[in-house]
N, C-alpha and C positions, 0 to 999 in steps of 0.2 A: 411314217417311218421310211426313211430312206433306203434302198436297195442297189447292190451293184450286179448289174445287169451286163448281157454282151451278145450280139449278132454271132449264130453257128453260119453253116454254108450254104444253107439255106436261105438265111436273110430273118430266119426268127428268132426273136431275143427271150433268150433264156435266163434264170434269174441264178446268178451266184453266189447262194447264201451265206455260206463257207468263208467270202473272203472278204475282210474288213473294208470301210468304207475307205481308209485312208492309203490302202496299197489295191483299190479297185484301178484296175488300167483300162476298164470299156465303157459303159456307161453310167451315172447315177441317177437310179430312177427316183423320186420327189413325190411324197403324198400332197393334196392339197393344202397343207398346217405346214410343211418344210417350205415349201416354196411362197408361201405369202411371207414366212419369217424373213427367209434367205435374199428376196425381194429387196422388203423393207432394209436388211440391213445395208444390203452391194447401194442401193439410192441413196441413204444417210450419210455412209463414207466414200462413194467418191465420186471424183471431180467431178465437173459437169464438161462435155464437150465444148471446142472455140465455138460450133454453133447455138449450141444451147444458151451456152453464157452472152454471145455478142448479141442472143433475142433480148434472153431478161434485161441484160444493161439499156440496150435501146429503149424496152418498155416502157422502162425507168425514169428516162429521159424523156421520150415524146410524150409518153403521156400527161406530163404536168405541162408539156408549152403547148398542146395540143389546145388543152383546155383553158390552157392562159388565151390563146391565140380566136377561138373559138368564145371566150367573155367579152374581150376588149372590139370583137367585132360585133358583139349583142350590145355593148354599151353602146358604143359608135350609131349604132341602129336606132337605139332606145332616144340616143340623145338629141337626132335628127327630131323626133316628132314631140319631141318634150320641148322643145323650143315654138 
């Protein structure tokens, strides 16, 4: 269960139970079960960063001429001693 928490002047974070999670203005603290949901859902909707994305796309790409590139040079190989 979720809690909103807040730094006194001390620097230790005290829990304020008092006040709902949607007008908490310091921190939300997260039990183990909020934060794997909360995770999961922020990943599923949204975007992927320009880096993220420009990996997968490339992946996408090299990897199938990677391995076109890497047969046609085994064929090449294979064909030399086959003759």
């Amino acid at each position: 269960m979720a809690i909103c928490a807040a730094l006194d002047a001390s620097g230790v974070v005290i829990q304020q139970a008092t006040i709902p999670l949607n007008s908490c203005t310091g921190f939300v603290l997260l039990d183990k079960a909020d934060y794997v949901q909360n995770g999961l859902v922020q990943g599923l909707l949204t975007i992927p960063a320009g880096a993220d994305f420009q990996a997968l796309w490339m992946s996408g790409f090299v990897t199938p001429m990677a391995v076109g590139l890497v047969a046609y040079c085994v064929g090449k190989i294979v064909s030399v001693f086959d003759h």
